[in-house]
VOGU-3710 file (C-alpha; in Angstrom, 3 decimals, decimal comma):
1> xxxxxxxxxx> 134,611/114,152/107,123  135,313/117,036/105,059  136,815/114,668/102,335  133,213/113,868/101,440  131,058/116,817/101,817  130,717/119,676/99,375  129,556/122,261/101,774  131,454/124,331/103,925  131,186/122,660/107,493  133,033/124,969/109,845
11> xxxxxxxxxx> 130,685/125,681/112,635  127,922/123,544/115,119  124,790/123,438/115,365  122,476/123,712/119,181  119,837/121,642/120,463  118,163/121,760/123,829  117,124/117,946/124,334  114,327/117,679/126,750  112,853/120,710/127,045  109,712/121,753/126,266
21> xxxxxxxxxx> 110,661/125,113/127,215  112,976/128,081/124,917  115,074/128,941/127,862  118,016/126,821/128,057  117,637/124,579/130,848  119,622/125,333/133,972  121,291/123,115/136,538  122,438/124,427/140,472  126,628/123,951/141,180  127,797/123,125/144,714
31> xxxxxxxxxx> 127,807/126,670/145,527  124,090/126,809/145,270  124,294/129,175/142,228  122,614/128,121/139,035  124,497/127,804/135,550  123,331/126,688/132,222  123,130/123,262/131,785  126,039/121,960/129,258  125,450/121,858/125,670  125,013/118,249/123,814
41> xxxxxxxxxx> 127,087/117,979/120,891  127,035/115,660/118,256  127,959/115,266/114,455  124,849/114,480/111,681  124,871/113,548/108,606  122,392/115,025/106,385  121,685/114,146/102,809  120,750/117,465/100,988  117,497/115,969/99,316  117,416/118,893/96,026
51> xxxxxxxxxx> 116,264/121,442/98,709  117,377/124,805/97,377  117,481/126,465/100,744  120,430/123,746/101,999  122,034/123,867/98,401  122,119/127,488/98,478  123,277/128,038/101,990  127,407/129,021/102,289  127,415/127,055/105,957  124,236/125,461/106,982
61> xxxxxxxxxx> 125,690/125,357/110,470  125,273/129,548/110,651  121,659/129,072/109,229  118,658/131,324/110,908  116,966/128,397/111,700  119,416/126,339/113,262  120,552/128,360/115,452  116,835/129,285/117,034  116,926/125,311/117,323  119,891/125,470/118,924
71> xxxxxxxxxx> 118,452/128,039/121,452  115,236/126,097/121,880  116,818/123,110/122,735  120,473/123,059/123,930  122,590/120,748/121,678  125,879/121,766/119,709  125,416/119,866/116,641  127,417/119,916/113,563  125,355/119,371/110,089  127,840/117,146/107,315
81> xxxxxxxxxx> 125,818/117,598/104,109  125,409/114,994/102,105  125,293/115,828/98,110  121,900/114,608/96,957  123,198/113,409/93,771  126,538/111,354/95,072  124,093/110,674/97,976  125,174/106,612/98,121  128,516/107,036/96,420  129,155/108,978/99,268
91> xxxxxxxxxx> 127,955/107,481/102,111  129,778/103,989/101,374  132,908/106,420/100,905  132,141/107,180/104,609  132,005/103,728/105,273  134,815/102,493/103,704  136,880/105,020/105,828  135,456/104,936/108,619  134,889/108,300/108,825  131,226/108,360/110,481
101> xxxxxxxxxx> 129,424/111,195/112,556  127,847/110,305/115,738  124,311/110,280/113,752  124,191/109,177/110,311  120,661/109,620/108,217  119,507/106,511/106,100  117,132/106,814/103,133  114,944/104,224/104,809  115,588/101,079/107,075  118,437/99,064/108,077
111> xxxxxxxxxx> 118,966/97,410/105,016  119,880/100,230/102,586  121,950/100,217/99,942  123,415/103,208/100,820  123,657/101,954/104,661  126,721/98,882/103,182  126,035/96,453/105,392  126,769/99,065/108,400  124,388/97,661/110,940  124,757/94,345/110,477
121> xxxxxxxxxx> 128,737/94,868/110,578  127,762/96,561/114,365  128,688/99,804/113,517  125,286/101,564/115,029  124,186/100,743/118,406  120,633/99,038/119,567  118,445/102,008/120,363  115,568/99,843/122,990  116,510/100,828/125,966  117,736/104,148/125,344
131> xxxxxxxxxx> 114,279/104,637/123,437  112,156/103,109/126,907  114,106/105,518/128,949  114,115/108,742/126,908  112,212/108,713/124,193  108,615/108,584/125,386  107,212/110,933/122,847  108,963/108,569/119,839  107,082/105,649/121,379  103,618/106,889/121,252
141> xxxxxxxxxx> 103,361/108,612/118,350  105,843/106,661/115,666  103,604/103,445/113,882  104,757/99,961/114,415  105,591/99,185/110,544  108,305/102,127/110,836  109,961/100,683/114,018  109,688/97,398/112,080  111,530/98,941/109,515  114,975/99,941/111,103
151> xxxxxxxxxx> 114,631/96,541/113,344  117,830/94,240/112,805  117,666/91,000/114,655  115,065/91,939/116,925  116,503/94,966/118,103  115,699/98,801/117,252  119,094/100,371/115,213  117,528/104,067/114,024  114,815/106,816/114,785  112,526/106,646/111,821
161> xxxxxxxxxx> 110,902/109,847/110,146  107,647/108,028/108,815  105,106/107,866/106,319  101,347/107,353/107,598  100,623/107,191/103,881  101,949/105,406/101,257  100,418/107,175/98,190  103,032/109,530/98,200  103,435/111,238/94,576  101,098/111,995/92,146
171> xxxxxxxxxx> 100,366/113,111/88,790  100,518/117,080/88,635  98,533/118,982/85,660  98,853/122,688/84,139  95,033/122,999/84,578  94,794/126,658/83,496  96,561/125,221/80,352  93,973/122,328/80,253  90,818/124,734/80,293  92,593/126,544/77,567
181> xxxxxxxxxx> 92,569/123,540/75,216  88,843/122,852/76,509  89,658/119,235/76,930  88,552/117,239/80,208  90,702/115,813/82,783  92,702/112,697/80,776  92,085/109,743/82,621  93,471/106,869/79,756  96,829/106,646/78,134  95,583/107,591/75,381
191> xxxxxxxxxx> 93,597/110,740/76,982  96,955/111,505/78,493  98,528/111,716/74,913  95,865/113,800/73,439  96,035/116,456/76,408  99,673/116,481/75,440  99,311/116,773/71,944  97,077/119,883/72,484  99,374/121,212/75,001  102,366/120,872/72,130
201> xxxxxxxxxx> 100,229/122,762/69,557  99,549/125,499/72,162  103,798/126,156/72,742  103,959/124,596/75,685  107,591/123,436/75,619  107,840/120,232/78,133  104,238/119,097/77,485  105,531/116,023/79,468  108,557/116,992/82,136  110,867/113,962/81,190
211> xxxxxxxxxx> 113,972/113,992/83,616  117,026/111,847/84,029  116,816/107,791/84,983  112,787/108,305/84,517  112,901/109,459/88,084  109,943/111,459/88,890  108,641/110,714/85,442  107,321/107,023/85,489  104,207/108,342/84,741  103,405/105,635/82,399
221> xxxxxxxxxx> 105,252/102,862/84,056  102,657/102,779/86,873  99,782/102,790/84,315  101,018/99,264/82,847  102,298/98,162/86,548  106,229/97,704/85,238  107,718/99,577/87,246  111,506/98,855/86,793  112,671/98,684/90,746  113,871/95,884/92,507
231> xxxxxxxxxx> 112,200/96,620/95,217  108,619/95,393/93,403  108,692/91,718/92,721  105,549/89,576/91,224  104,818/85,912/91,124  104,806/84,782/87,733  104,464/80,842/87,050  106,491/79,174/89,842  108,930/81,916/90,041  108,769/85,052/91,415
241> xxxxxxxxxx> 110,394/87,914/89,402  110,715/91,909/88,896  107,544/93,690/87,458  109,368/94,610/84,721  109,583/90,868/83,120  106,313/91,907/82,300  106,732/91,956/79,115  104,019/92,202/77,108  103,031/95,478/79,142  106,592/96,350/79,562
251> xxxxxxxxxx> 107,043/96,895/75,502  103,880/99,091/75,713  104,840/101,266/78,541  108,260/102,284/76,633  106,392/102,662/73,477  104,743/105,182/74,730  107,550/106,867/75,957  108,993/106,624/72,546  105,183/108,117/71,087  106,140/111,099/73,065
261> xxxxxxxxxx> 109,675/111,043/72,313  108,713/110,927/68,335  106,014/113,535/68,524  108,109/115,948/71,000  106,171/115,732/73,732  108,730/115,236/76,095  112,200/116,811/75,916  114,426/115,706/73,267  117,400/115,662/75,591  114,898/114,106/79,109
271> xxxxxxxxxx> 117,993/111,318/79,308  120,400/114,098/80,985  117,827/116,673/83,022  118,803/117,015/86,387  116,423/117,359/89,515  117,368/121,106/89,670  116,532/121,920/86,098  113,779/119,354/86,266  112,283/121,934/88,768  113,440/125,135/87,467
281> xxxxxxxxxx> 111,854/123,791/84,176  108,851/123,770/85,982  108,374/126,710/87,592  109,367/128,829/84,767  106,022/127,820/83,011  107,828/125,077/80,783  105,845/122,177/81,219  102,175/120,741/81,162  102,068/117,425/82,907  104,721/115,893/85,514
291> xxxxxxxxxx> 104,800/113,915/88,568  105,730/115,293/92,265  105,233/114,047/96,109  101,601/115,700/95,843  102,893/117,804/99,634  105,086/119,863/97,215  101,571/121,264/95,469  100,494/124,501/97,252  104,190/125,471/97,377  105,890/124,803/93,931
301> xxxxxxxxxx> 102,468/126,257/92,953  103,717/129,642/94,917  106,703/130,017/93,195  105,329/129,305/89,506  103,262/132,109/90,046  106,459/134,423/90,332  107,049/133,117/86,712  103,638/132,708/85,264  100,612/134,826/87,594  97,753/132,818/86,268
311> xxxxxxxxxx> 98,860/129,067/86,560  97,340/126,854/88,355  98,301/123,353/89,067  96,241/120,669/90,413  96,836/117,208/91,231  94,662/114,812/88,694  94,294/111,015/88,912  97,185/108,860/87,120  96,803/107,337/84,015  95,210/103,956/83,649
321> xxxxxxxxxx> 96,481/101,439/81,861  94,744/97,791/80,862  93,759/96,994/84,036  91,940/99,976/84,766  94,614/100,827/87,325  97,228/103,426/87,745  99,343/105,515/90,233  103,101/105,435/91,430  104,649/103,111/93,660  103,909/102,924/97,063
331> xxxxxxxxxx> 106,488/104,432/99,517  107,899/102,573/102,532  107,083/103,437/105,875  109,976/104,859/106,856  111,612/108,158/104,258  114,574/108,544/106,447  115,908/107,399/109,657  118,842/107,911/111,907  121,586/105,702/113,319  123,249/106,206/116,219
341> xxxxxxxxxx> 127,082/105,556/116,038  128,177/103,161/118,307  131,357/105,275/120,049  129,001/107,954/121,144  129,439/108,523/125,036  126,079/110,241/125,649  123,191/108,725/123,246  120,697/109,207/126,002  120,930/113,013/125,206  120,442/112,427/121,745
351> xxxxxxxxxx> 117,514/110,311/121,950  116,131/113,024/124,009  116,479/115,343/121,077  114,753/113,320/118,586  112,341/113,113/121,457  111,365/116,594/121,698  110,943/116,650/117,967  107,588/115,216/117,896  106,708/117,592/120,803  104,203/120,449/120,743
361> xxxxxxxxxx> 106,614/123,314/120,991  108,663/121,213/118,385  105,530/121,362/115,952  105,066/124,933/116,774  108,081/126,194/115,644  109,004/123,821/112,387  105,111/124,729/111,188  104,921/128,345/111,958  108,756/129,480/112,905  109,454/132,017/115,006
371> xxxxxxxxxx> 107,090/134,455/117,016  106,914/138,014/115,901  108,871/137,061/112,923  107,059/134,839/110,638  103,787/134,709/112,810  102,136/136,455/115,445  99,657/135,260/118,540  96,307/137,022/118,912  93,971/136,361/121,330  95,688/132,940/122,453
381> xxxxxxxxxx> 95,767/131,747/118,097  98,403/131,586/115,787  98,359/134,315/113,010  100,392/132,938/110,452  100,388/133,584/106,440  102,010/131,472/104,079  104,636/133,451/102,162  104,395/133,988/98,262  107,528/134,901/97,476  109,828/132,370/95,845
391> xxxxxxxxxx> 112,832/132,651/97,862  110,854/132,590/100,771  108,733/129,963/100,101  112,041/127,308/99,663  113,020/128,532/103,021  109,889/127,712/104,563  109,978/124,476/102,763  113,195/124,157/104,447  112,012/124,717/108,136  109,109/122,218/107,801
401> xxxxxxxxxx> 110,544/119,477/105,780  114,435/119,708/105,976  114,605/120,557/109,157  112,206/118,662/111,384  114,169/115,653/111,199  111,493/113,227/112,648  107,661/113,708/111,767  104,923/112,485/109,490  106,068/113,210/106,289  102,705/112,774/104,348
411> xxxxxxxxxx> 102,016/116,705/104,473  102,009/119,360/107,488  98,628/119,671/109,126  99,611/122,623/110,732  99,581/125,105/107,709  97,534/123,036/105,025  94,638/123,142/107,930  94,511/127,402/107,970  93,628/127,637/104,332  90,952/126,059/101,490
421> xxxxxxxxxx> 93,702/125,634/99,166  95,521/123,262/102,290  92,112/121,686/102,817  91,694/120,452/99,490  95,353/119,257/99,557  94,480/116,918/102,146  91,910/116,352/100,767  93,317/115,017/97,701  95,042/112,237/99,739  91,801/110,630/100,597
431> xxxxxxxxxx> 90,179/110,816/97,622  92,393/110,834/94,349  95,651/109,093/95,951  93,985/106,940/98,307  92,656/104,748/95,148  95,505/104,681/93,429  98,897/103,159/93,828  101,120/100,297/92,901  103,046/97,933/94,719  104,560/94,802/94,475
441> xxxxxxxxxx> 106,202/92,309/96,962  109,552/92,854/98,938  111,984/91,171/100,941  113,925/92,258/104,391  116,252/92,017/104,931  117,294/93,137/101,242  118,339/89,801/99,053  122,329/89,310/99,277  121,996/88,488/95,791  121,069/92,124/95,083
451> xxxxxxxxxx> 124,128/93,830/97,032  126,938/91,690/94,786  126,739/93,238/91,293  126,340/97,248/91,192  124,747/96,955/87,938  121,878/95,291/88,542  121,116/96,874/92,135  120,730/100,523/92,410  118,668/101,997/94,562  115,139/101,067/95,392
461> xxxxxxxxxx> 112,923/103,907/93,453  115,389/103,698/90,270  116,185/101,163/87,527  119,002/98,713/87,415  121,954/100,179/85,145  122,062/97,319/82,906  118,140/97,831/82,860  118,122/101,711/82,371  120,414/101,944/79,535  118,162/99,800/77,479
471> xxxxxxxxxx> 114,945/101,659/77,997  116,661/105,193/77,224  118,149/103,927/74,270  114,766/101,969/72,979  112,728/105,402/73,664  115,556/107,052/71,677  115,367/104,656/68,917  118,425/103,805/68,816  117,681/99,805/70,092  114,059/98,691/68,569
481> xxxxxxxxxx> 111,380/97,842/71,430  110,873/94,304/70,303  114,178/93,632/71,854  113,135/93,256/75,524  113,481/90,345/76,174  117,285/89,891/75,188  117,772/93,059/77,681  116,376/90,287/80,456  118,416/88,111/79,612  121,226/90,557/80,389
491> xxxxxxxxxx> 120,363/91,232/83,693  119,740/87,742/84,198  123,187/86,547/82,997  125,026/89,788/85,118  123,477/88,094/88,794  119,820/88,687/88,056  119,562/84,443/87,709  120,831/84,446/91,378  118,587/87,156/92,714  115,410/85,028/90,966
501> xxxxxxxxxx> 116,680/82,092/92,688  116,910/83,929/96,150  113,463/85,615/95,934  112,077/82,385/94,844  113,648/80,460/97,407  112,866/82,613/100,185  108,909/83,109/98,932  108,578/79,708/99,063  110,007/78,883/102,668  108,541/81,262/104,981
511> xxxxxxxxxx> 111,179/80,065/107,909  114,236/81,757/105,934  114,474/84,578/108,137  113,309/86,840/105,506  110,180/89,371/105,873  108,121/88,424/102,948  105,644/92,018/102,014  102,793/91,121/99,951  101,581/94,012/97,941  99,264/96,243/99,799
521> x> 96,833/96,717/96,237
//
């Protein structure tokens, strides 16, 4: 295992499984005495996900936090990170040697990339049973679409963390920098350009936050509807192709990538920024408009203030593009699930943990932590305050995200609920991201056309290679924009013929054993 982790990984990790109570759970010998009940242990793998508490930690294993979950619920586990940016380089390494925990986290259902044809090759075992016996909790409180999600053959193969809503990132905005230039809230393309023309002639040095592979800066992708993922397909004529064959808005999108590029209002050198400078970027004050899940907004707002005391962020609506439309893509149900490996002698046990994490006293202690530490109880309620300092705040982060392995990702009710500034938040999802949003149809299992050729099937939220290298280089100048359609005809000739062909075939015959998703807008 340790041939593919970057972490130190010497130590294990506790978790009580049942119990709703912090004492470890106690079981009576044949003398009549009473001894602590054994300890489950199990391996997990855990992808790091850019959180700077896990990325900073020397062994996440002898974390604070793990070990109080270790107390609280009597399991030995043993955390394998996973590096966030050799994420599925990495996991088919595990594959490939068959060097796999007990539990392995997925970035979504059973048909990941990243996943290499695990379940179907019967690595994992069927969960049903297990789940009717000891996971009552999972049952009643996880959606139907998620379970549908990590289904293989009609049979359950992972515990999904899920989304209750899709409209998952959003469009973030320097607004104490926009009531300095005195300009409204942009709502146009071309609104969006003039905020960040005024925010260049102010010194604001990212007026756009550009980062690597457009990830988390498809702004203006979503305005046109081209987003360049494989996972978004559209009928056009009698065949049914990826939004980005689009081209008429497809050219306009990048050009207005270039527009910024040309009038430096996005970083000269956006093709290389990693997530961890995208961020530091950020809260240092360096940037005016970029794109984030919208849960990240009371926090990353925290630490900016370390940096810059009077900023203020606020979530805005997307841009619009021609069809009056606008938003990022639509998130699956199902952010991450796990898999349970098939040689494990006591799944039951671990079921029963994943259980208990969508308890009360579960919810209790990811939201708020730990009694007399980070909150206190008065008068039978929960005195808890948010903390402010940076450091602090990532760890905290940690606990509530990181951490609690299976929840509702959309944003924690808990702590946005005891302030206005968590009020509003959620507020924000019903409003502003609940009417925007773009989507486009998918197929499950994923097409086997898509898992031959590397280069023209990355992962679902980022651009095929073949794809990518085109639209950097046109918004760099270096390849004019006019020249789209010859980059099509690329990724058709490298396998993308075959993966029209599939789609199209399996649109068309609805018995092909293929879940067809229409777009939900």
């Amino acid at each position: 295992m340790r041939k593919w982790v970057s972490a130190s990984m010497a130590t294990v990790m506790t978790v009580s499984l049942l119990a709703a109570c912090s004492k470890p759970a106690e079981e009576t010998n044949t003398q009549g005495s009473s001894k602590p009940a054994e300890k489950t242990k199990f391996s997990i793998s855990l992808r790091t996900l850019n959180f700077g508490h896990v990325e900073k930690s020397p062994n996440i294993n002898e974390d604070k936090w793990v070990k109080k979950l270790e107390e609280m619920t009597n399991t030995d586990l043993d955390i394998v990170l996973v590096p966030h940016k050799e994420y599925e380089q990495k996991m088919i390494q595990m594959f490939a040697t068959n060097d796999i925990p007990d539990v392995v986290q997925g970035s979504g259902g059973v048909n990941g990339k990243e996943m290499a044809g695990s379940v179907k090759a019967g690595v994992f075992m069927p969960l049903d049973d297990l789940l009717k016996q000891h996971g009552p909790n999972l049952l009643k409180k996880i959606p139907k679409d998620a379970w549908d999600n990590v289904t293989y053959q009609g049979k359950i193969f992972a515990i999904p963390e899920y989304l209750s809503n899709p409209s998952r990132r959003a469009t973030f905005i320097r607004r104490d920098l926009l009531d300095q230039a005195g300009l409204p809230v942009p709502k146009t393309v071309d609104e969006y350009l003039n905020v960040l023309r005024k925010f260049k002639e102010m010194g604001v040095e990212n007026p756009y936050m550009g980062r690597e592979n457009f990830k988390y800066a498809d702004t203006f992708f979503g305005a046109y509807d081209v987003f360049p993922y494989l996972s978004m397909f559209e009928k056009q004529g009698d065949q049914i192709l990826p939004k980005f064959f689009d081209t008429e808005n497809m050219t306009k999108a990048l050009q207005t990538y270039k527009t910024m590029f040309d009038e430096g209002l996005i970083n000269k050198e956006f093709a290389t920024i990693n997530a961890t400078v995208f961020k530091n970027t950020i809260l240092a004050g360096k940037a005016g408009i970029f794109s984030m899940n919208a849960n990240e907004l009371i926090q990353w707002e925290t630490q900016l203030k370390a940096s810059v005391p009077t900023a203020k962020l606020e979530i805005i609506p997307s841009p619009v593009g021609p069809d009056g439309k606008g938003g990022y893509y639509l998130y699956g149900p199902v952010p991450r699930a796990y898999f349970i490996n098939k040689n494990v002698k006591d799944p039951a046990s671990i079921i029963k943990f994943y259980d208990w994490m969508l308890s009360d006293e579960a919810e209790k202690f990811f939201t708020f932590g730990i009694e007399g530490d980070t909150y206190t109880t008065v008068d039978g309620k929960i005195n808890y305050k948010a903390p402010t300092d940076p450091q602090a705040v990532d760890e905290e982060r940690y606990r509530q995200a990181f951490l609690w392995l299976v929840q509702d990702t959309t944003y924690n009710k808990g702590t946005l609920s005891l302030t206005e500034e968590g009020k509003k938040l959620m507020s924000v999802y019903d409003t502003t991201l609940a009417n925007e949003g773009r989507d486009g149809m998918s197929f499950e299992p994923r097409l086997d056309a898509l898992m031959k050729n590397p280069d023209i099937s990355p992962l679902s939220d980022q651009a095929p290679p073949v794809i990518l290298q085109h639209m950097v280089k046109m918004v760099y100048g270096k390849e004019p924009i006019s020249d789209w359609p010859k980059v099509l005809e690329e990724w058709k000739s490298k396998g993308g013929n075959e993966v029209i062909k599939e789609a199209t075939e399996k649109f068309n015959n609805k018995d092909s054993g293929t879940t067809v998703s229409m777009p939900r807008k």
